[in-house]
N, C-alpha and C positions, 0 to 999 in steps of 0.2 A: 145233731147240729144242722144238717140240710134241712130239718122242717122249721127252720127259727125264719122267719120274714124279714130282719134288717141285720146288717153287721154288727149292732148294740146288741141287740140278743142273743148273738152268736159271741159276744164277745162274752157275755155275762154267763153265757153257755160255758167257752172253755175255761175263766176264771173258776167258776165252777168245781170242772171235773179235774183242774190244775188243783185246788184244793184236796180234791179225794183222792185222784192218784195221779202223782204228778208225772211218774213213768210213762202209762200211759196217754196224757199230754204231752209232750214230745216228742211221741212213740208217733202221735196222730201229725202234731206239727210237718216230724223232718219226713212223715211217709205221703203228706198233703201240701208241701208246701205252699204252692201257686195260691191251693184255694184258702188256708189260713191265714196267709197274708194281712188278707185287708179287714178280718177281724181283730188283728191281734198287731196292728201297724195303725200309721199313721190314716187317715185323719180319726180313726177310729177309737183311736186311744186317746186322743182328745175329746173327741165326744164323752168319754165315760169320764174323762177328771170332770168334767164341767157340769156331769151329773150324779160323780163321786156318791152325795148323800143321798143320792136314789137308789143307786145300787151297792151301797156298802151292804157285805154281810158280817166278817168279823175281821180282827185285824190281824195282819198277817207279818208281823215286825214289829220291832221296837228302835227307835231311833234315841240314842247321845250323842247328844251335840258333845264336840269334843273340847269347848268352852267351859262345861261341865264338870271336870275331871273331881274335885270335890264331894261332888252330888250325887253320885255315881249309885251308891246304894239306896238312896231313896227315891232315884226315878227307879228301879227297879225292882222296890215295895211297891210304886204305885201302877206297877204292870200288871193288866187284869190275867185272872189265876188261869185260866185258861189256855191262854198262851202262853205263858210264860211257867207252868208246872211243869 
């Protein structure tokens, strides 16, 4: 993580390894606080929504709207199989 050059990379850095083992990303957060902060906080995590389709890699949720309640099994046909297997 210390060799990434801006907070975005660093932050695309822990999203990352939050994916691979997320133990170990907490493990690094609560043992580094000060310094994980400002990748994983504000204004930083506004940079990454606003370049979201840059750095998407896969989805990591699914959201019903709870407007929904009818629809319920076929937003969850159209959940890609990966996630959602």
């Amino acid at each position: 993580m210390r060799s990434k050059h801006t907070d975005l990379e660093r932050y695309i850095y822990l999203i990352s390894l939050q994916e691979r083992n997320e133990n170990l990303f907490y493990r690094l957060v609560m043992d580094n606080v000060a310094e994980m902060m400002p990748p994983i906080y504000t204004p930083t995590v506004g940079l990454a929504c606003q370049r979201y389709a840059l750095i998407f890699r896969r989805p990591r949720g699914l959201f019903i709207n709870l407007r929904d309640p009818g629809h319920i099994k076929q937003i969850l046909q159209n959940c890609p199989k990966p996630m959602c297997a």
